[in-house]
Wavefront OBJ file of the C-alpha trace (Angstrom):
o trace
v -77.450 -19.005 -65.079
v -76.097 -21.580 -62.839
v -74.038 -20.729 -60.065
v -72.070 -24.050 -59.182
v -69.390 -24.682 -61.130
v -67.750 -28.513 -62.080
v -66.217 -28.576 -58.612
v -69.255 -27.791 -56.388
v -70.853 -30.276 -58.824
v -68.691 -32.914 -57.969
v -68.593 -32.346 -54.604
v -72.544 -32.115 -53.877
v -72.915 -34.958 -55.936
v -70.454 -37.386 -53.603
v -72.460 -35.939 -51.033
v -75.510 -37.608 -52.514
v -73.672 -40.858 -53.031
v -73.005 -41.166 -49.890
v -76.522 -40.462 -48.772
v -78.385 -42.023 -51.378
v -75.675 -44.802 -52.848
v -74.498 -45.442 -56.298
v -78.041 -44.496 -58.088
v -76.820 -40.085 -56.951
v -73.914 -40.573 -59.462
v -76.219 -40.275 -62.490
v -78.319 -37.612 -60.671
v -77.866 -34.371 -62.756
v -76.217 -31.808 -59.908
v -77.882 -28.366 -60.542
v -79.010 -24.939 -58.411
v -82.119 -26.751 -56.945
v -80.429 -30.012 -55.635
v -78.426 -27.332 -54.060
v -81.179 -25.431 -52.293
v -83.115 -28.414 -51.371
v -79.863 -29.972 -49.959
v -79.173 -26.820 -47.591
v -82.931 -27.057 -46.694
v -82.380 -30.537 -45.686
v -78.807 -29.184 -43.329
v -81.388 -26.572 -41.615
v -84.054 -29.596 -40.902
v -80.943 -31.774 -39.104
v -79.370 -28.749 -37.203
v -83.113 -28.243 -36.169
v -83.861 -31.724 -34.925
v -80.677 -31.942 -33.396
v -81.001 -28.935 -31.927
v -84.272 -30.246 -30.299
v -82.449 -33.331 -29.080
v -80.513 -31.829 -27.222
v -82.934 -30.733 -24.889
v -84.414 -34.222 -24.758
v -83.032 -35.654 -20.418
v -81.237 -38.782 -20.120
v -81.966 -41.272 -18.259
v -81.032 -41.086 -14.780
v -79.580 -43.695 -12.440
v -79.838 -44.759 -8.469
v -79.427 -42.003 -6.383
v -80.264 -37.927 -6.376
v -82.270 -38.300 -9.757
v -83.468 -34.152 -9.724
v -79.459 -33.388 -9.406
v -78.479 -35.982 -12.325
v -81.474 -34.609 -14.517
v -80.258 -31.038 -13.581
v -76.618 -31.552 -13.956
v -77.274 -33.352 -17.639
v -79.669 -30.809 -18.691
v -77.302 -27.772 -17.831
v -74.646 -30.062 -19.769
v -77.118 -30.009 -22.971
v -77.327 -26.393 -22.420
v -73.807 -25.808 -22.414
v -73.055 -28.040 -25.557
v -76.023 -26.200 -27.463
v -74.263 -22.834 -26.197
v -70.732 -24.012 -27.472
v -72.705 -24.376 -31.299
v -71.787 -28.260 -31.360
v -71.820 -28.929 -35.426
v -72.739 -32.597 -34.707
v -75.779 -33.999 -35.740
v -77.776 -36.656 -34.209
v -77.858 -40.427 -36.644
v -81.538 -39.746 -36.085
v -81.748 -36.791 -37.267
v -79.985 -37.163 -40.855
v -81.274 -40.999 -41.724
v -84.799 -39.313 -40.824
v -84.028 -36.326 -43.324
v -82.249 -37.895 -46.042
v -85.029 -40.501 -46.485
v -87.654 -37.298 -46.199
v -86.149 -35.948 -49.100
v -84.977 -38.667 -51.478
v -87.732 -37.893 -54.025
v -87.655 -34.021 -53.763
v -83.588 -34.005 -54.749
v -84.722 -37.020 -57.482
v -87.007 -34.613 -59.338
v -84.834 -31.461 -58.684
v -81.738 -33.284 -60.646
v -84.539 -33.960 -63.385
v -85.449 -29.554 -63.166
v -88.950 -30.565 -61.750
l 1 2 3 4 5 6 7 8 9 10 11 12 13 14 15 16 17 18 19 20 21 22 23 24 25 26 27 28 29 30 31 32 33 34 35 36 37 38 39 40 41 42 43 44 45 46 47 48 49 50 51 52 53 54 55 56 57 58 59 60 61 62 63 64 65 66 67 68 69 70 71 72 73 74 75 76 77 78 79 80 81 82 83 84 85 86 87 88 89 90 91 92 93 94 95 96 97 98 99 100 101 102 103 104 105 106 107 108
């Protein structure tokens, strides 16, 4: 038994267009697209989660107090559960997974 009805169909699937193009639309939307599209969420909100620890580059001047100051900033933003997601992090997982959602929409 399914659980996604028309509407979460349609909506996952102009998800995939979006990520994937015009080829998604004839992608068959089913309950394991669906799982392997939340595991793909997890794998960004992990990497960007990472990357926000990564320092920024510092400029002339105290470059301990910039690195501290930035870092305490990344700490901060990780604290206030920022729902961004770094470019990086999704063009990296969407082309990970392109041919684990292709053979899910075919039930493989």
């Amino acid at each position: 038994m399914e659980l996604m009805d028309y509407y979460d169909k349609k909506a996952l699937n102009e998800v995939l267009v979006r990520w994937y193009g015009a080829q998604a639309r004839g992608w068959e939307m089913n309950d394991s697209v669906a799982q392997v599209v939340i595991k793909m969420l997890v794998e960004m909100r992990r990497c960007t989660a990472a990357l926000h620890f990564v320092p920024m580059p510092t400029t002339f001047g105290n470059q301990l107090g910039q690195l501290t100051k930035g870092y305490l900033k990344k700490v901060i933003g990780v604290l206030k559960d920022d729902e961004r997601v770094y470019n990086i992090c999704s063009h990296h997982t969407i082309r990970q997974y392109r041919s684990e959602i292709q053979m899910a929409s075919m039930g493989l």
